[in-house]
N, C-alpha and C positions, 0 to 999 in steps of 0.2 A: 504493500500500500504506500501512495506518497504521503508523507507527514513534513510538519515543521518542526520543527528547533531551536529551542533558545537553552544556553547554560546562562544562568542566573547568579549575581551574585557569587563565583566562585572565593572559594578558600581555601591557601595552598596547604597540601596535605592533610586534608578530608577530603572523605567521599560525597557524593551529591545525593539530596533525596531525588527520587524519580515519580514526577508528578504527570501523568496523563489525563487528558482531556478529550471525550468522546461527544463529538459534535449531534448535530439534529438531524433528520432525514433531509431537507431543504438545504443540506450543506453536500451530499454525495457527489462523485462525480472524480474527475479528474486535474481541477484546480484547486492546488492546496494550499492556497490561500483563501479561500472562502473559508472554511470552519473557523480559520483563524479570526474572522473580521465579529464571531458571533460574541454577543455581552459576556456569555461565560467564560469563554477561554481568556478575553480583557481583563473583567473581574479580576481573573485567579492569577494571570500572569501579572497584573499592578498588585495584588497580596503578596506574590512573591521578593518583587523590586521592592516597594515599599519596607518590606520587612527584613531586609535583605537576607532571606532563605537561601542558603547553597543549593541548589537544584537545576535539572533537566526536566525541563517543561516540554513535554510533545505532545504533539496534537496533528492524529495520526487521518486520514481520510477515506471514508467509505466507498469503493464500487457502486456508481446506480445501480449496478443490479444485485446489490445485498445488502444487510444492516448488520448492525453489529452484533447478529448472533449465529447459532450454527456454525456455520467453515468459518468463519471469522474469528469466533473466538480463538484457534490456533494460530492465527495469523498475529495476532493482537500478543500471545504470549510467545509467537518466535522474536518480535520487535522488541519485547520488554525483555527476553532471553540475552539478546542482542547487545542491548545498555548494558545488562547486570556483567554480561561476558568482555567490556570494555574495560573493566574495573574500577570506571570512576564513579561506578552508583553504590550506594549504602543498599544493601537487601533488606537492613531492618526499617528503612524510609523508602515505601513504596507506596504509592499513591492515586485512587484513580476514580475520576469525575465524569459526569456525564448527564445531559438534560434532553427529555424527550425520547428518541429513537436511543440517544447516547444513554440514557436512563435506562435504558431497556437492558441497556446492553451493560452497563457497567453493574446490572444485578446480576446480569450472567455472569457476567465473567468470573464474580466473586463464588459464586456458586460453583462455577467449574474448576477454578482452581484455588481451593478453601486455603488462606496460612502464606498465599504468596503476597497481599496485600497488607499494609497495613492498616489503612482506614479507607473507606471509601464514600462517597456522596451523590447517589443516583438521585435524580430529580423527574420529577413528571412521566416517572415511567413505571414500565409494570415488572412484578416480578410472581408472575402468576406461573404456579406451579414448577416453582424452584425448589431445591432440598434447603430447608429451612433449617437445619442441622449442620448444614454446610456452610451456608452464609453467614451464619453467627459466629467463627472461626474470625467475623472482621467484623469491627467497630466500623458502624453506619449512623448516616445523617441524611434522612430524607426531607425532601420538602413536597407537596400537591396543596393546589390550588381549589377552592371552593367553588370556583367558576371554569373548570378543566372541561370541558365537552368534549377532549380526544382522550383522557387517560381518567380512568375511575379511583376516588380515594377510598373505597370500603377494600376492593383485593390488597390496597397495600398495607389499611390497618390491620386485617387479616394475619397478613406475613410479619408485621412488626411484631403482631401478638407472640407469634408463633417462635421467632428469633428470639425472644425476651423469652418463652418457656423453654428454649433448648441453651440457655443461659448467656445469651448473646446481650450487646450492647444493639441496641438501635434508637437512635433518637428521632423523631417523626414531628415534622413542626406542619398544620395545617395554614395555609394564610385564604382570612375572609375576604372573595371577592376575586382570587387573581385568577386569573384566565391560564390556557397552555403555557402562551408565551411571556405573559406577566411570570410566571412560575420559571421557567426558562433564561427568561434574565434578571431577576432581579433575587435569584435566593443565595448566589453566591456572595454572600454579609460577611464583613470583617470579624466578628462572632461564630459565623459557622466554620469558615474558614481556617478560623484561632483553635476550634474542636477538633478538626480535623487532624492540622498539623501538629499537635499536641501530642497524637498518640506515635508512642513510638514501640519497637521491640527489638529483639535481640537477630544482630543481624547474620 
């Protein structure tokens, strides 16, 4: 897949957390600068400068003719294989976001490969009929919107529940009123942000 790149903030002799960002369906295709241009991936990369976080930010680009689940998910962890096999990424700072389609998908992913994330932050997406046993392996920060008419917020209080009895972290913020894309841009908050990269483990 084509992706962007930014190392952020480096620091000589540390390794970098490694921050992914999994765009929308309206960002596919084969110019990868579009996902870049979406509020989320802005957001998170001004989190990162601002804060000055050592990290590799990518922000990788979907095929129109897939999303980011099924075959993709291998593809997504040959890229992240890729970084860690560089050796300038920390394994215990692993990191991966996503809003909409990219919400979808950054439930899978976690799902599919439990322990290799550190925290992660799907938004506006579904994580219906995932192993809820799996994904609790990672501290999660969801956001849906009260006004969502593409993505339903009962299957994901469902799965929150369900994460929280197989002793997981998940935190679940509802906001009254926002839409898809109200939801999509505007939940990446210097607060949720702060939760996110807080969590760390052993690399």
């Amino acid at each position: 897949v084509p992706y962007r790149k930014a190392v952020i903030s480096p620091k000589t002799g540390e390794k970098a957390a490694l921050v992914i960002y999994l765009h929308g369906g309206t960002s596919k295709g084969n110019d990868n600068e579009k996902p870049v241009a979406e509020a989320g991936a802005d957001s998170i990369k001004n989190y990162l400068s601002s804060n000055g976080i050592n990290s590799v930010f990518i922000v990788p680009q979907c095929p129109t003719s897939q999303s980011w689940i099924g075959p993709m998910f291998a593809v997504l962890k040959a890229l992240i294989d890729e970084q860690v096999a560089s050796g300038a990424v920390d394994t215990g700072k692993i990191y991966l976001l996503g809003g909409s389609m990219g919400g979808t998908g950054t439930w899978g992913m976690i799902a599919a490969y439990p322990g290799v994330f550190t925290a992660a932050m799907p938004v506006a997406g579904n994580p219906s009929g995932l192993d809820a046993s799996k994904v609790a392996q990672t501290p999660v920060y969801t956001v849906m919107g009260t006004n969502d008419r593409i993505m339903d917020i009962d299957p994901v209080q469902n799965f929150v529940n369900e994460i929280s009895a197989n002793g997981g972290t998940a935190k679940f913020d509802i906001e009254d009123g926002w839409t898809h894309e109200m939801t999509c841009i505007q939940s990446y908050t210097k607060a949720r942000l702060s939760w996110l990269f807080a969590n760390k483990k052993e690399s």
